[in-house]
C-alpha positions as CSV (number, residue, x, y, z in Angstrom):
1,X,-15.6,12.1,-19.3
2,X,-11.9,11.8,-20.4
3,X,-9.5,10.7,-17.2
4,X,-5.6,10.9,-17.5
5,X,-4.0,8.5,-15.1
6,X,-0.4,8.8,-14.8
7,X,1.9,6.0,-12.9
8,X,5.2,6.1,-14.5
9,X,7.3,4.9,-11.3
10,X,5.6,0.9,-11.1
11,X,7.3,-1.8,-12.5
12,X,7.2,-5.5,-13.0
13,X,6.8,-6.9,-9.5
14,X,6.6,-3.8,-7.9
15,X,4.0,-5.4,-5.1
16,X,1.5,-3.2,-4.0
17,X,1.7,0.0,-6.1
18,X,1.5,-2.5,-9.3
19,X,-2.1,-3.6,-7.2
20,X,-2.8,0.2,-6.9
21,X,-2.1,0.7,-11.0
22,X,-4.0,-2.7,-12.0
23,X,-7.1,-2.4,-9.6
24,X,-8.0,1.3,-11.0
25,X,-7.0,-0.3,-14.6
26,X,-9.8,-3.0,-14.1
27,X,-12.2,-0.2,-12.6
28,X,-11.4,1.5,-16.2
29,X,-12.0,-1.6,-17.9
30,X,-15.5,-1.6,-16.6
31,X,-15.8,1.7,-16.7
32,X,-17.1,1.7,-20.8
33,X,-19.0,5.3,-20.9
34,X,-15.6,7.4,-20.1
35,X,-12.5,7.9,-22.2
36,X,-9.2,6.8,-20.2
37,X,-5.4,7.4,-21.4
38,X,-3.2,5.6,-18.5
39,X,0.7,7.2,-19.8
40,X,3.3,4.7,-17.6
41,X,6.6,4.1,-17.2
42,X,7.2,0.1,-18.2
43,X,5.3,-1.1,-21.5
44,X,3.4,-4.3,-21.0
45,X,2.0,-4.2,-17.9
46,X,-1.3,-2.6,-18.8
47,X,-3.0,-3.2,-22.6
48,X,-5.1,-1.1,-25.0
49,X,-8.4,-1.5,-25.0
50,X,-11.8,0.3,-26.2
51,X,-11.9,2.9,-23.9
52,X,-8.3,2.8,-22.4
53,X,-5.2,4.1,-24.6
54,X,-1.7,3.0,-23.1
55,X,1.0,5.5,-23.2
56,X,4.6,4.2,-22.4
57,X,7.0,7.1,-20.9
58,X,10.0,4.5,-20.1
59,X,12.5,8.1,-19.6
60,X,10.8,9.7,-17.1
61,X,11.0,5.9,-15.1
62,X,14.8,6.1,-15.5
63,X,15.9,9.2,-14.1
64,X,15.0,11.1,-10.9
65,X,15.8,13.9,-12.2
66,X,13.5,13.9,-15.3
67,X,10.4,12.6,-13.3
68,X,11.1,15.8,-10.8
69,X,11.6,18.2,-13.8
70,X,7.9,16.7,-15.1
71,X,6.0,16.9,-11.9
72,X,7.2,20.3,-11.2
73,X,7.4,21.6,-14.7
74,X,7.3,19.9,-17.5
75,X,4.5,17.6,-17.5
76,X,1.9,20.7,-17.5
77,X,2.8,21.4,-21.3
78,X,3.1,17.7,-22.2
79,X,-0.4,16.7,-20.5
80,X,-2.1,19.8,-21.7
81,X,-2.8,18.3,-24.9
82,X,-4.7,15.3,-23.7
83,X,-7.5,17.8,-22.2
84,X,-8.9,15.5,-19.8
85,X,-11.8,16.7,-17.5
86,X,-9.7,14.9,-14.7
87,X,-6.3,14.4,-14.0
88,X,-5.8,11.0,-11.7
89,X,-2.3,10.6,-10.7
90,X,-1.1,7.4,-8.9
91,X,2.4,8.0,-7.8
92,X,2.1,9.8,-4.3
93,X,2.7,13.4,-6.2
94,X,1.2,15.6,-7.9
95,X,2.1,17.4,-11.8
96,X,2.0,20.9,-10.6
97,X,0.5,24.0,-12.5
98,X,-1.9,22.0,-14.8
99,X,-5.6,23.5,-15.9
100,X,-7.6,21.2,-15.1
101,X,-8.7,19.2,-11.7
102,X,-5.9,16.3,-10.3
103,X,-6.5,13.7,-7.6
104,X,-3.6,12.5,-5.9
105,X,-3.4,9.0,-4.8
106,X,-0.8,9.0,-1.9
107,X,-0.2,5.4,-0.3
108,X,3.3,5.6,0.1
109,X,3.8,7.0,4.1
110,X,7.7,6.3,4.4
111,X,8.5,10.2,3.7
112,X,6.0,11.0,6.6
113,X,6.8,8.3,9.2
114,X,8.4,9.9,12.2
115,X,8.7,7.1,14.4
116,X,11.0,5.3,12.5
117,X,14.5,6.2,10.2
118,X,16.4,4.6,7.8
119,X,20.4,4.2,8.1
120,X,22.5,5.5,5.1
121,X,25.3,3.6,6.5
122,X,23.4,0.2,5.9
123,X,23.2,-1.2,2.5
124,X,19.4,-2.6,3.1
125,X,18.2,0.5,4.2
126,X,19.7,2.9,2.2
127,X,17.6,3.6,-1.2
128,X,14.7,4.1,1.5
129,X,16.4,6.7,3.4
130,X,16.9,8.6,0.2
131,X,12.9,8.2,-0.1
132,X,12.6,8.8,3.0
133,X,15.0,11.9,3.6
134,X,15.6,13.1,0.1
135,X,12.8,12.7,-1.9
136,X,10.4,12.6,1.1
137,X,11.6,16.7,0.8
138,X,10.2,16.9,-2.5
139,X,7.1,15.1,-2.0
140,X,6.2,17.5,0.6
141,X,7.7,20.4,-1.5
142,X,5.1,18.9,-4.4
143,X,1.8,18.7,-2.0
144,X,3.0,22.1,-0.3
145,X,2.8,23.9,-4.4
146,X,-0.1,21.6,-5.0
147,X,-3.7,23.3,-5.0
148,X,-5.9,22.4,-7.8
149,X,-7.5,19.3,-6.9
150,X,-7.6,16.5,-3.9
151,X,-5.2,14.0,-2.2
152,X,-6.9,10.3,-1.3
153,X,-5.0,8.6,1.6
154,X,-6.2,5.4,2.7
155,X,-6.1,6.4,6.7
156,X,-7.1,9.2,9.3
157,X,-3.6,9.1,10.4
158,X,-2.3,10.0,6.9
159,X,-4.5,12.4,6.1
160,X,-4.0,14.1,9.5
161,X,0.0,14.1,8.2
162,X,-1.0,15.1,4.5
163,X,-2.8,18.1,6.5
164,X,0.9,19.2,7.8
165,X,2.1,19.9,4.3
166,X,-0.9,20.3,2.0
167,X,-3.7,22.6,2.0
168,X,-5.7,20.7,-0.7
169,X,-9.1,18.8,0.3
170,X,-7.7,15.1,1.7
171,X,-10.2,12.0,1.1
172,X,-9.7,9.1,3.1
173,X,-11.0,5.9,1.2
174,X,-9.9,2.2,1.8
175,X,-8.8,-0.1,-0.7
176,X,-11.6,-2.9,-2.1
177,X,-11.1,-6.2,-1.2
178,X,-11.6,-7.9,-4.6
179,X,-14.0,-11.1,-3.6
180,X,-12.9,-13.1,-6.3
181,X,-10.1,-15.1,-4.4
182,X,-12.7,-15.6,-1.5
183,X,-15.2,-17.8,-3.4
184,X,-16.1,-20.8,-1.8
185,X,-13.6,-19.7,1.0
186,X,-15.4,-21.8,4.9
187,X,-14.3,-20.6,7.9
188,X,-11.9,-22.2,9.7
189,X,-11.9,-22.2,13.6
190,X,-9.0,-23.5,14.5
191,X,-5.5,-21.6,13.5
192,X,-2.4,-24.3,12.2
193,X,-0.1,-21.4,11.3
194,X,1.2,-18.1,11.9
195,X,1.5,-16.6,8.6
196,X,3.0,-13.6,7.5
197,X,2.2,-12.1,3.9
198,X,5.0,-9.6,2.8
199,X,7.7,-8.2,0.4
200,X,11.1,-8.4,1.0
201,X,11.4,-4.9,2.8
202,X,13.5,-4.1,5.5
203,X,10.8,-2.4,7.6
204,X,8.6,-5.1,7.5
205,X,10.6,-6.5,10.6
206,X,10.7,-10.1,9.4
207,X,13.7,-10.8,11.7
208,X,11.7,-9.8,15.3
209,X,9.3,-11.5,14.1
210,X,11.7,-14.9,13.6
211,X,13.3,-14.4,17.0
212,X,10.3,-13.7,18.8
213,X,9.3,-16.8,17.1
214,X,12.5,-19.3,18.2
215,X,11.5,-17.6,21.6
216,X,8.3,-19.5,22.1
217,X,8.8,-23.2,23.6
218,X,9.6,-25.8,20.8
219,X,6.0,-28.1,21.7
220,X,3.9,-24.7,20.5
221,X,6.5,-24.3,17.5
222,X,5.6,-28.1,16.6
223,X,1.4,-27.1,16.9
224,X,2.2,-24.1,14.6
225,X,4.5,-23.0,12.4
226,X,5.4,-19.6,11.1
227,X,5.4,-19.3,7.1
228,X,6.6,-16.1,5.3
229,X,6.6,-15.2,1.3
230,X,10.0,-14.4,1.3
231,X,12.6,-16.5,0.3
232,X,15.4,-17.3,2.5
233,X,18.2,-16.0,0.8
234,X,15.9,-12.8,1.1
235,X,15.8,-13.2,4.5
236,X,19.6,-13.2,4.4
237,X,20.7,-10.3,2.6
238,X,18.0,-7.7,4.5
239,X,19.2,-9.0,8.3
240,X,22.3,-11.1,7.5
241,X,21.2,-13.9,9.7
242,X,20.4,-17.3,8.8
243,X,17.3,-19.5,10.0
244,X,17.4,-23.1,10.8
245,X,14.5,-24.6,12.4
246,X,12.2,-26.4,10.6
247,X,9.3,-24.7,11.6
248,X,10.2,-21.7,9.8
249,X,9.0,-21.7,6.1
250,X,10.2,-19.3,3.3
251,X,7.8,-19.5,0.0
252,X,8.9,-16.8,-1.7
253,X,6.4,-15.3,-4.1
254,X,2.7,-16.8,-4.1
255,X,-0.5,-15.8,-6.1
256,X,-2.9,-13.8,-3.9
257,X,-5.8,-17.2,-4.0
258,X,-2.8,-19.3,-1.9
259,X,-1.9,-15.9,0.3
260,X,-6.2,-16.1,1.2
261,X,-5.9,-19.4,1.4
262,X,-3.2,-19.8,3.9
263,X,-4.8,-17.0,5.9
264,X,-7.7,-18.5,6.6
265,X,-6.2,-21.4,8.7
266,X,-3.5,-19.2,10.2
267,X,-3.4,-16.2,12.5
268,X,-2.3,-13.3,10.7
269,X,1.2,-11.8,12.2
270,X,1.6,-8.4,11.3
271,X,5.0,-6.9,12.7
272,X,5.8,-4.1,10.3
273,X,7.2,-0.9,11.5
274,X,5.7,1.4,8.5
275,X,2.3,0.9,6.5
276,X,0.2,3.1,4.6
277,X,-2.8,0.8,5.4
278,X,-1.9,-3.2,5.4
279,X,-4.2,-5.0,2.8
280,X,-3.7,-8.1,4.8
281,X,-5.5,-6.8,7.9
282,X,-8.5,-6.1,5.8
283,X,-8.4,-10.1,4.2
284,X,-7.7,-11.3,7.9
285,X,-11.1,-9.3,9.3
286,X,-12.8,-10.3,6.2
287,X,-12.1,-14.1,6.8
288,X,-12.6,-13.6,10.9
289,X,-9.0,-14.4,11.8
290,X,-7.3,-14.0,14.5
291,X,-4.5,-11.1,14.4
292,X,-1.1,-10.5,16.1
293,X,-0.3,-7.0,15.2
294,X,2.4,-3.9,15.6
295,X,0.8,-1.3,17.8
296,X,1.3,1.5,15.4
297,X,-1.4,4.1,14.6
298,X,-2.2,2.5,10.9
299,X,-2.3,-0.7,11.7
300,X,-4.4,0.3,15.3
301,X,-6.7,2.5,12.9
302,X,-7.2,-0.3,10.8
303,X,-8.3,-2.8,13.0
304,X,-10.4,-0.8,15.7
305,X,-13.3,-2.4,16.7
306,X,-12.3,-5.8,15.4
307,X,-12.7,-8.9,18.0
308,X,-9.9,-10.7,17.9
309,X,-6.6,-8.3,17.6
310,X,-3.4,-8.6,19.9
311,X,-1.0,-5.5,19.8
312,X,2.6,-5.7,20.5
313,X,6.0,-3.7,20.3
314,X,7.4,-3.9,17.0
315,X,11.0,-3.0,18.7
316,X,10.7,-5.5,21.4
317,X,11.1,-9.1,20.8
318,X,9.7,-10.5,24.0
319,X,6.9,-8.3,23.6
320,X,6.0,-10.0,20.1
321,X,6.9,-13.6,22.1
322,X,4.3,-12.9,24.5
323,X,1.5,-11.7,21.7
324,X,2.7,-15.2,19.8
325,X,2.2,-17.4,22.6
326,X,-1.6,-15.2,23.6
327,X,-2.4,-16.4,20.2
328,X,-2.8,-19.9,20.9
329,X,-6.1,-19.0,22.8
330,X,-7.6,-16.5,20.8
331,X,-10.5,-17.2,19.0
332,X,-11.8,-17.0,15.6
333,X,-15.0,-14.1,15.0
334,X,-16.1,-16.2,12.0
335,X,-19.1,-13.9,12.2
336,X,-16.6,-11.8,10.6
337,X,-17.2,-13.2,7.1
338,X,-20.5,-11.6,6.4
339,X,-19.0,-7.9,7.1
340,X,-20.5,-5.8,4.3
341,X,-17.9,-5.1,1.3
342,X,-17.4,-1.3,0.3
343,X,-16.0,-0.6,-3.2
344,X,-13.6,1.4,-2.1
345,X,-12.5,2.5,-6.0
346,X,-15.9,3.2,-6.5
347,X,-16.0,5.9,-3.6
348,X,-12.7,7.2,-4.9
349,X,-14.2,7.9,-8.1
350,X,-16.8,9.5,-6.7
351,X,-14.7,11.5,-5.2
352,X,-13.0,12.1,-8.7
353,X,-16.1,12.7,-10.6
354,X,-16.7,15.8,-7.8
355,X,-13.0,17.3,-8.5
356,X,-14.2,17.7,-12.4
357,X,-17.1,20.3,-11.2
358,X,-14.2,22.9,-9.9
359,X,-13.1,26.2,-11.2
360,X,-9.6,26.4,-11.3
361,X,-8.9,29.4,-13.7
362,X,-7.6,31.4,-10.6
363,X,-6.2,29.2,-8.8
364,X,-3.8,28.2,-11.9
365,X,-3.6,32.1,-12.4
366,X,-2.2,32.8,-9.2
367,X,0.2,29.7,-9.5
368,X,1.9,31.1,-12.8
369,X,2.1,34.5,-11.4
């Protein structure tokens, strides 16, 4: 089978939709029977290979305009002469009007998260109330038009949102957990940090999470510290406050083996006020951690039926004091570690491979009409 797999909106360093691109570039990799042509927007993030043909589309990355001109129009004559049995795109929209089958992959949930806006009047916030308000109306404009294929979500409470705007089939499949970085990983029982794996994103609630932190009496601050992957000057120009204890530690950027290895001898603190999913919960329940988490529905979805979860308020600092300080006395499920692994690209495949048995001559009939 041929797939086209089209991701022209990753960049360098663009965190977890560069993950998305690389993981199904990997599967590919493997993947030596089929034919894959991956067209993206930066060159020299993904490389040719014997079955997989890098195409580098570097305008449709630089203007809005163009990329909504191709999804909606144009890209239907310019992928038409690639003729793949399946067309996979990875950038939470769909290229309208094609012939052939298309599965979605839609991971981004800020266009569809009502419990929570962003300011235009606040420089952090603004480019994600455009996504969120502007092109969030195009995105569900896209998956409203969009009928000839699937959409995978990673959750039941996206796909019960995707359901709002989109009549085609919705697959919910989890991310795999590659095991790699896990090698020779023991158990830990006892936690020595509180450790919070993120990007520099204002939604990610870093600051709660710091002054929920200060909250808690300096002799538990001394037994465990709190350690983010953000830098401090990060820290400073999303919530224009500056952090002086000691027990506060800003790494920056770290390779995912020191994010798994800091996680298992920490409780993971999860105080984000959007997610799609939250690969870190996953890594957490894989090594039996403890967790300290936002009560919202992904992160609740996630996480149901695990052992050893708090919740809290994401919007209430004392709340996420309290859930710090229950933490001390929560214990690790190593028995956690021997959970069975799903391939969760695998199953989306699957998934795929099933799209390329449909019919679509009417349905792209009645779309042209």
């Amino acid at each position: 089978m041929k797939y086209v797999v089209v991701d022209v909106v990753v960049r360098r360093g663009s965190g977890g939709i560069l993950s998305v691109l690389q993981d199904v570039y990997q599967y590919a990799r493997k993947d030596i029977n089929n034919e894959y042509i991956f067209i993206v927007g930066t060159s020299g993030i993904l490389q040719n290979s014997k079955n997989i043909r890098i195409i580098v589309r570097e305008d449709l990355q630089k203007s809005h305009v163009r990329r909504l001109w191709f999804d909606f129009w144009k890209g239907k004559h310019y992928l038409q002469k690639f003729a793949p049995d399946v067309l996979i795109s990875l950038q939470n929209t769909a290229i309208l009007r094609v012939a052939f089958p298309q599965m979605v992959y839609l991971h981004q949930p800020i266009s569809f998260v009502r419990s929570y806006s962003f300011s235009p009047f606040k420089k952090s916030e603004r480019k994600l109330f455009f996504y969120q308000r502007i092109a969030g109306l195009a995105i569900k404009a896209n998956l409203f038009l969009f009928k000839q294929g699937g959409i995978t979500v990673q959750t039941e409470w996206m796909k019960s949102e995707i359901s709002k705007y989109s009549k085609a089939k919705v697959f919910v499949t989890k991310p795999s957990i590659s095991l790699t970085d896990f090698k020779n990983v023991k158990g830990h029982q006892n936690s020595s940090h509180f450790f919070f794996p993120s990007t520099a994103m204002i939604y990610k609630n870093h600051a709660a999470l710091v002054s929920a932190y200060e909250l808690l009496p300096i002799e538990l601050q001394e037994q465990m510290d709190l350690i983010l992957t953000i830098t401090r000057e990060e820290f400073y120009q999303l919530y224009g406050q500056k952090v002086t204890s000691s027990h506060i530690k800003f790494l920056g950027r770290i390779s995912r083996r020191k994010v798994i290895q800091l996680l298992n001898e920490s409780v993971l603190v999860f105080p984000s006020k959007v997610e799609s999913l939250g690969l870190p919960l996953l890594e957490a329940m894989k090594l039996g951690r403890p967790i300290v988490a936002s009560n919202i529905s992904p992160v609740k979805e996630v996480t149901n039926g695990y052992s050893s979860v708090q919740y809290f308020d994401p919007d209430n600092i004392h709340d996420i004091s309290i859930a710090l300080n229950k933490a001390f006395s929560m214990k690790s499920p190593i028995e956690n570690l021997k959970r069975d692994h799903v391939d969760g690209w695998k199953s989306f495949f699957s998934n795929v491979a099933l799209l390329s048995k449909l019919d679509l001559t009417k349905q792209t009939q009645s779309q042209d009409s």
